[in-house]
N, C-alpha and C positions, 0 to 999 in steps of 0.2 A: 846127539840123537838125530836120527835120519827119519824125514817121513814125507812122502810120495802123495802127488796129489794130481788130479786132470782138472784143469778150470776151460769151461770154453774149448776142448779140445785140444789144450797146452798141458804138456806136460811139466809138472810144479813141484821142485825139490829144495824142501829147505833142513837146512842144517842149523840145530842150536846146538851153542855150548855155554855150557855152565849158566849161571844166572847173568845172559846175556843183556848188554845194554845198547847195546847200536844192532841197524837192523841193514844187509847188504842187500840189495836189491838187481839181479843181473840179466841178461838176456844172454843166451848160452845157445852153442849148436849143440847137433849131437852128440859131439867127440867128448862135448867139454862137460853138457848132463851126465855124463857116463863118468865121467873122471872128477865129479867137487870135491870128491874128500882128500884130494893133492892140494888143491886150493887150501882147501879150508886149515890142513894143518900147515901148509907155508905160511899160513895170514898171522895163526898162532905161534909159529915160531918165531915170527918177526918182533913181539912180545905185545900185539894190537892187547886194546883190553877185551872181554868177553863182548863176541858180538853173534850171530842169528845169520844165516845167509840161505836168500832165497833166489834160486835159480827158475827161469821160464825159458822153454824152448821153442827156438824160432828155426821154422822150418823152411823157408824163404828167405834167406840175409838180403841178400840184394836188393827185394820189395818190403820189407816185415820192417829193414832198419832206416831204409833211404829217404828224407824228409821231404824231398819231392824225385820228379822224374830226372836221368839225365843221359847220355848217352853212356854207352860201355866204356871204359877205360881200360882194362885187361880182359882177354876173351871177346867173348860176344854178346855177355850178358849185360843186359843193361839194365840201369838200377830204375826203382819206382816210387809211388810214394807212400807206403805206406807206413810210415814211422807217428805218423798221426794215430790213427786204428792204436800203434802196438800202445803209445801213450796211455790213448782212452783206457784198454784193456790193466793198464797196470793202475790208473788211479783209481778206474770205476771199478774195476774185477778182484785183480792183485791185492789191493790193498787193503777194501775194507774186510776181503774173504782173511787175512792174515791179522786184521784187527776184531774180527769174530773169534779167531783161532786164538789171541791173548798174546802175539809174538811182536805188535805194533806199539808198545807205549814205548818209544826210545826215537832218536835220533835217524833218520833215512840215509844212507847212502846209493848213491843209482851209479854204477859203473860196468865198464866192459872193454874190450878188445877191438881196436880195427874198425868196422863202420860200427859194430856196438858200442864204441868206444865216440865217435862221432857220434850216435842216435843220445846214449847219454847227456854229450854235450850240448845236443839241439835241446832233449829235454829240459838241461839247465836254464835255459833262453825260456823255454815254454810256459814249464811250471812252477808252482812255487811250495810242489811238496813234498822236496827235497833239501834235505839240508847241507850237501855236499856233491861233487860229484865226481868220479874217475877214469878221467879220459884214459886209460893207455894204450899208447900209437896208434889215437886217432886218427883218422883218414880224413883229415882235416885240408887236404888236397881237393876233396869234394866239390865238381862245380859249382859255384853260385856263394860257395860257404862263407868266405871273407865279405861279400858284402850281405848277408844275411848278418854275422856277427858282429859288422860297425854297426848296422842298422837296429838292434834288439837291443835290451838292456837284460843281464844277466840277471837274475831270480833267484836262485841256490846261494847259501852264504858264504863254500868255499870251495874250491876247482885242485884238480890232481894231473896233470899233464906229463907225460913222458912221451921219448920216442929213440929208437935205435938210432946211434951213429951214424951208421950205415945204409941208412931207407931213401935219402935222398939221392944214393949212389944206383943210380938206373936210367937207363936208355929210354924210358917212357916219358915224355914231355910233363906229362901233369903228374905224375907221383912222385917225380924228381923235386917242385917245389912241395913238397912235406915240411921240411926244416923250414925255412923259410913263412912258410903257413902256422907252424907251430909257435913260432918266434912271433909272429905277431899274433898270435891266436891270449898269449901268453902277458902279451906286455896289453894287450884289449883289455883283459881281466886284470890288471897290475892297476889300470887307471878307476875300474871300478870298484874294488875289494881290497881291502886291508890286504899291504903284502903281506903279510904272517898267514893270511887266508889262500896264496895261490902258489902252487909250485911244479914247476920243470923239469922234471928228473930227465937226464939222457943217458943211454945204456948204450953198453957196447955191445956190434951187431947188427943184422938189419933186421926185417920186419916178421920175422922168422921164431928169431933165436930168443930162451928162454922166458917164452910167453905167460909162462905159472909164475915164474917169479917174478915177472917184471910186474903182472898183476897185483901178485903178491902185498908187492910194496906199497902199490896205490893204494888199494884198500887197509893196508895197516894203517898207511899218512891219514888219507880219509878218516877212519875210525878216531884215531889219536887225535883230528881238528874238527869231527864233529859236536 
């Protein structure tokens, strides 16, 4: 079942199936609002158990997901910080509006793609009301990010990490260490969290290629360790 909502001026798609028990929680552009129900049956094909998936749309990535300011890295856009704000909005707004709606008594998972997939991550650092979370190919290149990450203590009880092959393979000085960020992003969480709680998945490819499924997967892992 599909059903459509505006909170705050976001626009709010969630998807239940069946007598859902875990609830996905993502930040989505427009391409990706338009297209959940590819998501959503990759997640069940994977054989997740029945879970709820609520998508918000960010209409600014750059500023909506960046947890502070930094300069451009590709282009000329430069990133901001408003990953704070989108937080506020998903625990004060998001969530209890989704625990009025009856979709909230289950298990949280907060995941995404790219710097969503980083905004995730920072969220895991942030708050504590999450029970899981799914980086894939996060932009964990981000500057300031590795010592923000020695420096915090993780919150979320379990972490999903992945990244293409191929993403470290580029001419850009700082997207090149990706792998490298990930690897230690990964052994950070190894020393706080039960290993059976943290995992690494690496795909062939670079940052590109099969973005529904590599999703996919996280959120089935996710589901299945929350």
């Amino acid at each position: 079942m599909e059903r459509r909502y505006t909170l705050q001026g976001r626009k709010v798609t969630v998807f239940t199936e069946g007598a859902a028990c875990h609830l996905i929680i993502m930040p989505a552009d427009e391409h990706t609002m338009n297209d959940l129900s590819q998501l959503v049956t990759h997640i069940s094909q994977k054989g997740a158990a029945p879970f709820a998936l609520c998508a918000f749309e960010v209409q600014d990535w750059n500023r909506e997901l960046a947890p502070w300011d930094a300069p451009a890295v590709f282009g000329d856009e430069p990133f901001g910080h408003g990953a704070a704000d989108t937080l506020r909005f998903t625990e004060n707004v998001l969530i209890p509006f989704l625990r009025d709606e009856g979709t909230l008594d289950m298990p949280l998972v907060l995941g995404g793609y790219s710097l969503a997939g980083l905004f995730s991550l920072w969220c895991g650092y942030e708050s504590s009301a999450f029970d899981a979370i799914c980086a894939a190919s996060p932009s964990v290149w981000y500057p300031g990010w590795k010592e923000f990450a020695d420096s915090h203590k993780f919150k979320a009880g379990r972490c999903y990490l992945s990244l293409g092959d191929r993403e470290h393979k580029t001419g850009n000085k700082t997207l090149k260490t990706v792998a490298e960020r990930i690897t230690e992003q990964y052994e950070l969480l190894c020393r706080e969290l039960p290993l059976c709680d943290v995992c690494l998945e690496w795909n062939e490819g670079n940052h590109f290629r099969d973005v529904t499924q590599r999703m996919s997967k996280g959120f089935a892992w996710s589901i299945d360790h929350a």
